[in-house]
C-alpha positions as CSV (number, residue, x, y, z in Angstrom):
1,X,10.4,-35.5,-31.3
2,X,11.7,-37.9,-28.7
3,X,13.3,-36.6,-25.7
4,X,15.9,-39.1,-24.2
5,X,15.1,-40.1,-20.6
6,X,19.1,-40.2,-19.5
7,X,19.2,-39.2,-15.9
8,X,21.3,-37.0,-13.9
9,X,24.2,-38.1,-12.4
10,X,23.8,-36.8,-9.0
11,X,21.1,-40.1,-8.0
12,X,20.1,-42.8,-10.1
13,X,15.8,-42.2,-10.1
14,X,13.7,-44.9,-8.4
15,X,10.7,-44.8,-9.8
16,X,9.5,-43.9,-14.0
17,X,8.0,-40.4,-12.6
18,X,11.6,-39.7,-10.9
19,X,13.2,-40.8,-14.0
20,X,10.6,-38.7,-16.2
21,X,11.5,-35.4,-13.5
22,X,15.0,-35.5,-14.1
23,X,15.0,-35.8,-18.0
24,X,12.4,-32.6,-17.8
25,X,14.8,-31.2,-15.0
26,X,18.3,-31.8,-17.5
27,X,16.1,-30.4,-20.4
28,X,15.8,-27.2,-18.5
29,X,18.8,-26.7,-17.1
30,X,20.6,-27.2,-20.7
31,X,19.0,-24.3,-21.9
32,X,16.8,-26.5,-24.2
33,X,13.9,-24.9,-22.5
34,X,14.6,-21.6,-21.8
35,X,13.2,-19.2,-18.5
36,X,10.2,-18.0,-19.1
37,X,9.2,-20.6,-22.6
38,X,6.3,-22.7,-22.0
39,X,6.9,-26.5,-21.5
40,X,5.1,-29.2,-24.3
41,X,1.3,-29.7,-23.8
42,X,0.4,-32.6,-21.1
43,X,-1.0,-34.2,-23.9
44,X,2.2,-34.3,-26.1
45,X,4.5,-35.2,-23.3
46,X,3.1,-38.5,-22.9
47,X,4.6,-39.0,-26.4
48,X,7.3,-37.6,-25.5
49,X,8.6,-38.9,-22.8
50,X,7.1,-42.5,-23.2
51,X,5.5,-42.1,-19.9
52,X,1.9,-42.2,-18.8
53,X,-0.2,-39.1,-18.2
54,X,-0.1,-40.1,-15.0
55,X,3.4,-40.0,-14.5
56,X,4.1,-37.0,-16.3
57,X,1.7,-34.7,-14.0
58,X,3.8,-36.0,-10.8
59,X,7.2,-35.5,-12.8
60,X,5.6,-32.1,-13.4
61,X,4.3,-31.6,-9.7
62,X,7.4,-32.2,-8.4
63,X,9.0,-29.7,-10.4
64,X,6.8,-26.9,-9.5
65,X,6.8,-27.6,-5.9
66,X,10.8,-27.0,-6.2
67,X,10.2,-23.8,-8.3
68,X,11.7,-25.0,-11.2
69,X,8.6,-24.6,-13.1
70,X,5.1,-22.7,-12.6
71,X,2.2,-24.4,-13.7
72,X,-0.9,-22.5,-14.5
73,X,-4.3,-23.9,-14.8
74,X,-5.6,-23.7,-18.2
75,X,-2.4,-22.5,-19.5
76,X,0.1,-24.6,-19.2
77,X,3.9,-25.3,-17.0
78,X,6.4,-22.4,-17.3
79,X,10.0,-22.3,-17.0
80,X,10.4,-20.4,-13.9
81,X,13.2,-17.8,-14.1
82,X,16.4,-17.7,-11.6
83,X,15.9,-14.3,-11.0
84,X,12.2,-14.4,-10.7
85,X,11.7,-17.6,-8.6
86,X,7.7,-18.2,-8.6
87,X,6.1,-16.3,-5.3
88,X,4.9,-19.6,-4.1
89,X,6.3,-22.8,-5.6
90,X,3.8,-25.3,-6.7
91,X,1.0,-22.9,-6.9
92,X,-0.2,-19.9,-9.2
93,X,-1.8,-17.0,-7.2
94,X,-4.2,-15.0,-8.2
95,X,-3.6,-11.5,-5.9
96,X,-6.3,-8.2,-5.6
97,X,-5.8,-4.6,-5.2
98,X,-8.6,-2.9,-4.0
99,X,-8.1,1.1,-4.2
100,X,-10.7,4.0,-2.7
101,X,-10.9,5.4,-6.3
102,X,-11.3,5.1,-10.3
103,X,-8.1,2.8,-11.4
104,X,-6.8,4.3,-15.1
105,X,-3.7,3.4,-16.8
106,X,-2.0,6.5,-15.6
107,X,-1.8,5.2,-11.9
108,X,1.8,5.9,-11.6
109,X,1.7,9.6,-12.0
110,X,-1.4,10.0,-9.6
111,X,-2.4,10.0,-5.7
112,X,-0.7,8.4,-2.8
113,X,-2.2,5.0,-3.0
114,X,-0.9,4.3,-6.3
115,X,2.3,5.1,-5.4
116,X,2.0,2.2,-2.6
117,X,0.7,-0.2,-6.0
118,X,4.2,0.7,-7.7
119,X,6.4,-0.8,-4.5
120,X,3.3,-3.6,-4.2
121,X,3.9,-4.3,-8.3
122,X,7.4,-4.0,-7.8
123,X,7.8,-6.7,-4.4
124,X,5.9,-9.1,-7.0
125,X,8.4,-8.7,-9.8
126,X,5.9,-6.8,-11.9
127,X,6.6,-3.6,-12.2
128,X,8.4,-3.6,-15.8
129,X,5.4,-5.4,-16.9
130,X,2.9,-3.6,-19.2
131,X,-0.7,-4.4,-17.5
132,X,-4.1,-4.5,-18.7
133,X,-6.7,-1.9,-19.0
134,X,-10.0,-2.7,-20.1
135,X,-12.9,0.0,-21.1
136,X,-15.8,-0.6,-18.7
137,X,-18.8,0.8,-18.5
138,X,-19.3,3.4,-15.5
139,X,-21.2,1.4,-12.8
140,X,-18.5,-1.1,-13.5
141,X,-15.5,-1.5,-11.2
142,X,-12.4,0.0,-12.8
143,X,-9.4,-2.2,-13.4
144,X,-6.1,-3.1,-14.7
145,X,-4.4,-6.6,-14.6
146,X,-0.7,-7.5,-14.6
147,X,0.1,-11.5,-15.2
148,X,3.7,-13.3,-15.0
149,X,3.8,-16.7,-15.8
150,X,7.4,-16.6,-13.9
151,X,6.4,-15.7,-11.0
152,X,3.2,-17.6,-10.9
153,X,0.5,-15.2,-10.3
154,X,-2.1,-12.3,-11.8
155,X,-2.5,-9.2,-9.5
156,X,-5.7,-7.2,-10.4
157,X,-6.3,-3.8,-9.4
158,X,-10.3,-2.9,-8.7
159,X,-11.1,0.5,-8.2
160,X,-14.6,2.3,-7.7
161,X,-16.3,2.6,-10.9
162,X,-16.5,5.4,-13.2
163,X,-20.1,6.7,-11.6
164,X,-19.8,6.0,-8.1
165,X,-18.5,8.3,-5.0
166,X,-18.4,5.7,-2.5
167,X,-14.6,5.1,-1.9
168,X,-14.2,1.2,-2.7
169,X,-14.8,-1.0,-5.1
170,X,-18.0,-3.1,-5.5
171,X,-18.2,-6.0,-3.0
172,X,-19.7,-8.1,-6.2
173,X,-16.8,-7.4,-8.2
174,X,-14.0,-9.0,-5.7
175,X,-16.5,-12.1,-4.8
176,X,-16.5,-12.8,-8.9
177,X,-12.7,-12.6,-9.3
178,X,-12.0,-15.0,-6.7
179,X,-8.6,-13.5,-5.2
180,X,-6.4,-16.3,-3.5
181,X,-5.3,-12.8,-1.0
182,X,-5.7,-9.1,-1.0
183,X,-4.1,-5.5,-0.5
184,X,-6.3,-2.7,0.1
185,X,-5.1,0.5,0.1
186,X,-6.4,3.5,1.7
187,X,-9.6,1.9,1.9
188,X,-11.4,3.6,5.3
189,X,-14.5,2.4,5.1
190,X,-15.4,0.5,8.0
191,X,-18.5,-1.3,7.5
192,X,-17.3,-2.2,3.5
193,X,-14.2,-3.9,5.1
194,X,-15.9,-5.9,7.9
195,X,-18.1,-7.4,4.7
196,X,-14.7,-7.9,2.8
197,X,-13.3,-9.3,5.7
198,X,-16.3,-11.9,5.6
199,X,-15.2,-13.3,2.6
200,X,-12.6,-14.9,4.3
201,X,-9.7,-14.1,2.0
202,X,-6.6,-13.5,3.8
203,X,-6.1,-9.8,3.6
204,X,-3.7,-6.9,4.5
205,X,-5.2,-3.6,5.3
206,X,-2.7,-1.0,4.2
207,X,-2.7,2.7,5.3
208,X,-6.0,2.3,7.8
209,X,-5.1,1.7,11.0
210,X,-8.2,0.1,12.7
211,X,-7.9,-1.5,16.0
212,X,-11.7,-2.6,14.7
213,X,-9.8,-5.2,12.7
214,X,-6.5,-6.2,14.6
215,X,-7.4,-9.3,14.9
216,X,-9.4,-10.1,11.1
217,X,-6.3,-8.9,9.1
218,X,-2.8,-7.6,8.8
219,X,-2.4,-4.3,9.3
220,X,0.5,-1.8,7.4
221,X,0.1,1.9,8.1
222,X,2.7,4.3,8.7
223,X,4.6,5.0,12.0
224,X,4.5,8.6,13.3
225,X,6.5,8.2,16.2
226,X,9.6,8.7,14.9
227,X,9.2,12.2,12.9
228,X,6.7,13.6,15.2
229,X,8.9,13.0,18.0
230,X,12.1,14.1,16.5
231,X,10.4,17.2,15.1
232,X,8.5,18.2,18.9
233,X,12.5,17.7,20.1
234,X,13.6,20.2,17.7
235,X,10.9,22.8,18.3
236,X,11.7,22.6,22.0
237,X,15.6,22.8,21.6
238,X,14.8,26.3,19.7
239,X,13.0,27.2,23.1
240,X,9.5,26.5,21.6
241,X,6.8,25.8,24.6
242,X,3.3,25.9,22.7
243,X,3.2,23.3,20.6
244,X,-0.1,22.6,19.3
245,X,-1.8,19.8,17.1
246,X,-3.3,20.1,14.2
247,X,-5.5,17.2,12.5
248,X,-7.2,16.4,9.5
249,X,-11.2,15.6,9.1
250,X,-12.5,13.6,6.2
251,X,-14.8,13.9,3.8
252,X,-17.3,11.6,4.8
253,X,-19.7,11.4,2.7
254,X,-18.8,12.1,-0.8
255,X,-21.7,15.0,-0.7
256,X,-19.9,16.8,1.6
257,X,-17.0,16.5,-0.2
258,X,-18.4,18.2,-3.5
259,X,-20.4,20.9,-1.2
260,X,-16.8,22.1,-0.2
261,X,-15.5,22.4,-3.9
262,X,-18.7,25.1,-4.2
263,X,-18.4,26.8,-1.3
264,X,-14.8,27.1,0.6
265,X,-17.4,28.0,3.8
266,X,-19.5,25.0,3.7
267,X,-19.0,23.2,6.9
268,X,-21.4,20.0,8.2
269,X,-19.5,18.9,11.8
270,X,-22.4,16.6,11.8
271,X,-20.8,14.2,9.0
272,X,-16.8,15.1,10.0
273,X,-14.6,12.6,11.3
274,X,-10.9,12.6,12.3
275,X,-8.8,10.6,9.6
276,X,-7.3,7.1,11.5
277,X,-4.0,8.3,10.5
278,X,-4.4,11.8,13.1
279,X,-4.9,9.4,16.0
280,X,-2.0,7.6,15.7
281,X,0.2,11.5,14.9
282,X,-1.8,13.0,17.9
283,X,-0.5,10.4,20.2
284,X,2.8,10.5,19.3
285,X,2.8,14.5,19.8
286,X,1.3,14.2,23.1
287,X,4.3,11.2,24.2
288,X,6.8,13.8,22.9
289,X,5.5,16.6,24.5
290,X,5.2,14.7,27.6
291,X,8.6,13.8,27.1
292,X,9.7,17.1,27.1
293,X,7.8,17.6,30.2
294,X,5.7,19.9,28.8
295,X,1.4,20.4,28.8
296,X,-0.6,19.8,25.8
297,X,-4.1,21.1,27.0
298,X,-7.0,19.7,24.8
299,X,-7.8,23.5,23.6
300,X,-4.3,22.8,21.6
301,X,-5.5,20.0,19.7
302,X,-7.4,20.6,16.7
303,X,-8.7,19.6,13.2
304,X,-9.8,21.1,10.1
305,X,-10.3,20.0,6.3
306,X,-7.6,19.6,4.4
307,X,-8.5,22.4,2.1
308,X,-6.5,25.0,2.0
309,X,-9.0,27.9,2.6
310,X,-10.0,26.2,5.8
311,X,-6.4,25.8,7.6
312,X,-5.9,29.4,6.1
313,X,-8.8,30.1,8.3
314,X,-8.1,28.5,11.4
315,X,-4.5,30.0,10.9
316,X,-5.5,33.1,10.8
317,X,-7.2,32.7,13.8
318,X,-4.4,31.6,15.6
319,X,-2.3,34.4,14.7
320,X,-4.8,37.3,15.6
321,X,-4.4,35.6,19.6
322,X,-2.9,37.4,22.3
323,X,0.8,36.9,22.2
324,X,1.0,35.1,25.1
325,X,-1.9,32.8,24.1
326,X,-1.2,31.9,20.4
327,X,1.1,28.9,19.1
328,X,4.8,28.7,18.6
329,X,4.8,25.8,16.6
330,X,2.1,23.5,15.3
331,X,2.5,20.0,14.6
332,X,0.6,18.9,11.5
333,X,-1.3,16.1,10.0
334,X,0.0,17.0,6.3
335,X,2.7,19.5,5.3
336,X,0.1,20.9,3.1
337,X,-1.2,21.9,6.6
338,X,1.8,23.0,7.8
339,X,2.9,25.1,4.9
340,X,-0.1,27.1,5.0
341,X,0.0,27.8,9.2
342,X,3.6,29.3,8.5
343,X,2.7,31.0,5.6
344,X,-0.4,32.6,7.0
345,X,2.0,33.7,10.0
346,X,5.0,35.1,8.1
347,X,2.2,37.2,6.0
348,X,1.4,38.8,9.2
349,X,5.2,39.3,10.3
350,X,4.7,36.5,12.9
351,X,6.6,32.9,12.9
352,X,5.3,30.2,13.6
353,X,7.3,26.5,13.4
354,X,5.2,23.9,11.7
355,X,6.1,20.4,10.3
356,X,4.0,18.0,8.9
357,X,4.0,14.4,7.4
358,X,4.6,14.4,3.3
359,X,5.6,11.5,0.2
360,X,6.8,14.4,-2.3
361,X,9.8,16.8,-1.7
362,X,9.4,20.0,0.5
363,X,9.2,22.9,-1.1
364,X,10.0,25.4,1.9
365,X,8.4,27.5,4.5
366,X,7.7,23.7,7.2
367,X,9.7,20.9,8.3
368,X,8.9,17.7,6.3
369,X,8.0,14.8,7.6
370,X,8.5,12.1,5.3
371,X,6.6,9.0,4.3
372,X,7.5,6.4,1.8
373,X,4.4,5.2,0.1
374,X,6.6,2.4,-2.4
375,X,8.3,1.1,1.2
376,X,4.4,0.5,2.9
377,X,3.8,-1.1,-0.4
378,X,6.5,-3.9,-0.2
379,X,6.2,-4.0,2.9
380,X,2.5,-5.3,2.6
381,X,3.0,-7.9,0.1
382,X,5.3,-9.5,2.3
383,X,3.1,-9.8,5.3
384,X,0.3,-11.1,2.3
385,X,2.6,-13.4,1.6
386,X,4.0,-15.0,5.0
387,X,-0.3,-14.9,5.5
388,X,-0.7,-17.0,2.6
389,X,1.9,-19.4,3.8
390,X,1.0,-19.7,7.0
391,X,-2.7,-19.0,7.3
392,X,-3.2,-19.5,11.0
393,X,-1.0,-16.9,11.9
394,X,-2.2,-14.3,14.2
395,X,-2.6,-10.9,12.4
396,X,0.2,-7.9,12.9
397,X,0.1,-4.7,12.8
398,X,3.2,-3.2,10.9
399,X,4.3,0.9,11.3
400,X,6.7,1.4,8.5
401,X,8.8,4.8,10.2
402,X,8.2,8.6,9.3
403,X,11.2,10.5,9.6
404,X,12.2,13.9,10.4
405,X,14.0,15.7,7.0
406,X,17.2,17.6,7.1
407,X,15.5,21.0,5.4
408,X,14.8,23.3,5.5
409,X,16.2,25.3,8.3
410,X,13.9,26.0,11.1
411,X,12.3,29.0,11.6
412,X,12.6,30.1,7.5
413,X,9.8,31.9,5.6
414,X,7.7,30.2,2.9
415,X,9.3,30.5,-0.7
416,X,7.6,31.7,-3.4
């Protein structure tokens, strides 16, 4: 077939590459090429078009850098799609995900940092897309893959692999896939992220707040100011005056970890360290209670395991004080934390306010303080994105707001 080089209207072309551009550009927009349908080999458009090879790969150039069309190496140019305008005209990106554990097909019914991959998936347009899933073997890196010609990229996900306890995926595995830029998620481990970091690849470090790395890479955690503030202001309206903190260790290492699973009573303070994210909540209780012009002695400030058994523990510590000595409301890393203070306190005829920070809906018995995982997601691709644009920009660090909910009521006893 012979496509006709009749020109728009809107400017006679100059040149044979213009005049080739705007017969490809009319082709398009006539519907003859539809969005999405791949455009004639490079080495059929010659014939084509009656144009040099040359000429058609500028014709083609130009069209890409307008995002009219996406052109992928080894693949071929792509009519890009109105309403999926390619993420970076003129160029096809090739994006990783790096998660802290085993990646299966499943993600979106699993832990929090998959729920920030469904708002990352769906900021790139991918999120209707059906990814890829390969069987590895277990001292491989786990993965899935999601490409859209449209809007000109591949995002893989890397997760640990199948054997391994370590909480990030193998260094070896991101070097091979040669990412153009990078999300991790969750990922705390410090001395595996200054090596990642070494790469060089521009990279946002989502949900680790790290002053280690202000100034290596964008930074997208979540904001406790405004939940842990608003719930200290409610506790103190209700005449509350011992407000104490409650943080979370991690499980560092992975050995510890598994010890605790055996034994509810195993305990190593030797290998426990705060999580990032009770720094950042800690401050903003101690603002807030200073704002109330209240004291927040360091004996109020604590930390336990996540585990149930151990806040039950350290609960029911706290409600076999003296009266005047033990807390009237506790401010939590987790409502899981939370929950389990008030419950331990109404079991003993006691109350005890609690709130802590959640991403699923409250179930009773603590205030919720409420994080949205798909927001920090979204959030982070555009920062990857603006970095990819304009790679001399200095790095930010982004709090995406936790909020105070409206139930339940203060005060209330756990449901069953």
């Amino acid at each position: 077939m012979e496509l006709n080089l009749t020109t728009s209207p809107r400017r006679a072309p100059a040149t044979k590459h213009e005049r080739v551009r705007e017969s490809i550009r009319r082709l398009i927009l006539d519907g003859t090429y539809a969005p999405g349908s791949r455009l004639p080999p490079e080495t059929d458009l010659p014939r084509q078009l009656r144009a040099s090879k040359i000429t058609i790969v500028r014709a083609l150039n130009d069209l890409a850098r307008e995002g009219l069309i996406v052109r992928r190496r080894g693949s071929g140019s792509y009519v890009a799609d109105p309403e999926q305008r390619p993420l970076m005209p003129g160029r096809f990106l090739r994006l990783g995900v790096l998660l802290p554990h085993s990646f299966f097909s499943d993600f979106r019914y699993g832990a929090q940092q998959n729920e920030i991959l469904r708002g990352a998936l769906a900021a790139w347009g991918l999120e209707r897309m059906a990814g890829e899933f390969p069987s590895v073997p277990d001292h491989e890196a786990t993965r899935g893959r999601w490409v859209s010609d449209r809007r000109g990229c591949s995002v893989e996900v890397l997760g640990e692999e199948h054997a391994a306890r370590h909480r990030h995926p193998p260094l070896s595995a991101v070097r091979e896939a040669r990412f153009d830029g990078i999300l991790t998620l969750s990922v705390v481990e410090e001395e595996w992220t200054a090596e990642l970091l070494d790469l060089g690849i521009p990279t946002v470090l989502v949900d680790f707040p790290n002053e280690r790395f202000a100034i290596r890479a964008d930074q997208v955690f979540f904001d406790p100011f405004p939940g842990y503030r608003a719930a200290v202001r409610e506790f103190t309206a209700h005449g509350l005056r011992r407000i104490w903190f409650l943080g979370c260790w991690m499980h560092q290492p992975y050995a510890e970890f598994a010890a605790l699973q055996r034994d509810p009573n195993f305990y190593a303070p030797e290998n426990a360290r705060l999580d990032p994210d009770s720094f950042v909540r800690q401050s903003a209780w101690r603002q807030a209670m200073a704002e109330a012009g209240l004291r927040a002695p360091d004996e109020w400030v604590q930390a336990t395991w996540p585990d149930e058994p151990h806040v039950r523990a350290l609960a029911e510590a706290w409600a076999g004080l003296p009266a005047a000595e033990r807390p009237e409301g506790v401010i939590c890393h987790s409502y899981g934390q939370a929950r389990t203070v008030a419950a331990v306190f109404a079991e003993r005829g006691l109350v005890c306010a609690a709130a802590g920070a959640t991403d699923a809906p409250a179930h009773g018995g603590a205030r919720a303080i409420l994080a949205d995982n798909a927001q920090l997601g979204r959030i982070a691709v555009e920062l990857l994105l603006w970095k990819l644009q304009q790679p001399k920009r200095p790095g930010l660090r982004v709090g995406v707001p936790l909020w105070l909910s409206d139930a339940p009521a203060y005060g209330s006893r756990p449901t069953s």
